[in-house]
N, C-alpha and C positions, 0 to 999 in steps of 0.2 A: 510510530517513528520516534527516533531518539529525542533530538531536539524540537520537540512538540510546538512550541512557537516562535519563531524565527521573524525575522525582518521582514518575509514577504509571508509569510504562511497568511496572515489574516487578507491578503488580497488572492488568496486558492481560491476561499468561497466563495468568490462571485464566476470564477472559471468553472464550479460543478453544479452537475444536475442530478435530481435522485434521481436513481434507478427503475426502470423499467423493470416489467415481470419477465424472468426467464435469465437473471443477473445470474452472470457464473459460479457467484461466490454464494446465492441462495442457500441457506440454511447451513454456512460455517459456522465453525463458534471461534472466538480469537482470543489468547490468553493474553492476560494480561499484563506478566512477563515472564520470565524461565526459569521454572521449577512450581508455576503457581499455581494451582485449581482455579482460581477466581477470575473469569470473562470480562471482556470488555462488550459492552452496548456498541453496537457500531452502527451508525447510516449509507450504505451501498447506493455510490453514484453511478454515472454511467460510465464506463472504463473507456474516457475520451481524451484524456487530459495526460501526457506525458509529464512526470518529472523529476529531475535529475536528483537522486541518494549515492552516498555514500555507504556500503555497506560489507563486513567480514567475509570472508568466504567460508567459514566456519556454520553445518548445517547438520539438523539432528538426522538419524534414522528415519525422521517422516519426512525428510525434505525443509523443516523450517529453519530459518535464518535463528544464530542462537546470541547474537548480540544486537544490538538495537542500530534502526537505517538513523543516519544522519542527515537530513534535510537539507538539499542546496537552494534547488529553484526549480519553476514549473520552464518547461522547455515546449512554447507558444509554436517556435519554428517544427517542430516535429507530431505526427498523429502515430497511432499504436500500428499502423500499419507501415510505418518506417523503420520499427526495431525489429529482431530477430525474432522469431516466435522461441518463447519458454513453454515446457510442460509446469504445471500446477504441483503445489505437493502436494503427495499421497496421503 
């Protein structure tokens, strides 16, 4: 995310739980930013927790976002099964 720490960002992690086996994103790899070879380590929670980005509509050839999400707030009122469903990029 863009704004990596934010006013509330440090009260998210007590909103997540790691992830169980069979996480969707199992054996992604995530750059680190656009144009770089170099990965980020990431921890895969459970995809429970809704929350609200700001983000370009500008997206590569594989589908990914090619400018960084801006961080507002986790959205407590809402579960993953009240948004639209998204297909994943390819």
């Amino acid at each position: 995310m863009g704004n990596r720490v934010g006013p509330q960002m440090g009260d998210v992690a007590g909103l997540l739980a790691p992830a169980d086996s069979g996480h969707p994103w199992t054996g992604w790899s995530f750059s680190a930013g656009w144009g770089t070879r170099e990965t980020l380590n990431v921890t895969l929670v459970r995809p429970e927790l809704v929350v609200e980005v700001a983000v370009d509509v500008a997206r590569d050839a594989s589908g990914r976002w090619r400018h960084a999400a801006s961080w507002h707030r986790p959205r407590q009122d809402l579960s993953p099964a009240d948004l639209p469903h998204t297909s994943a990029p390819h």
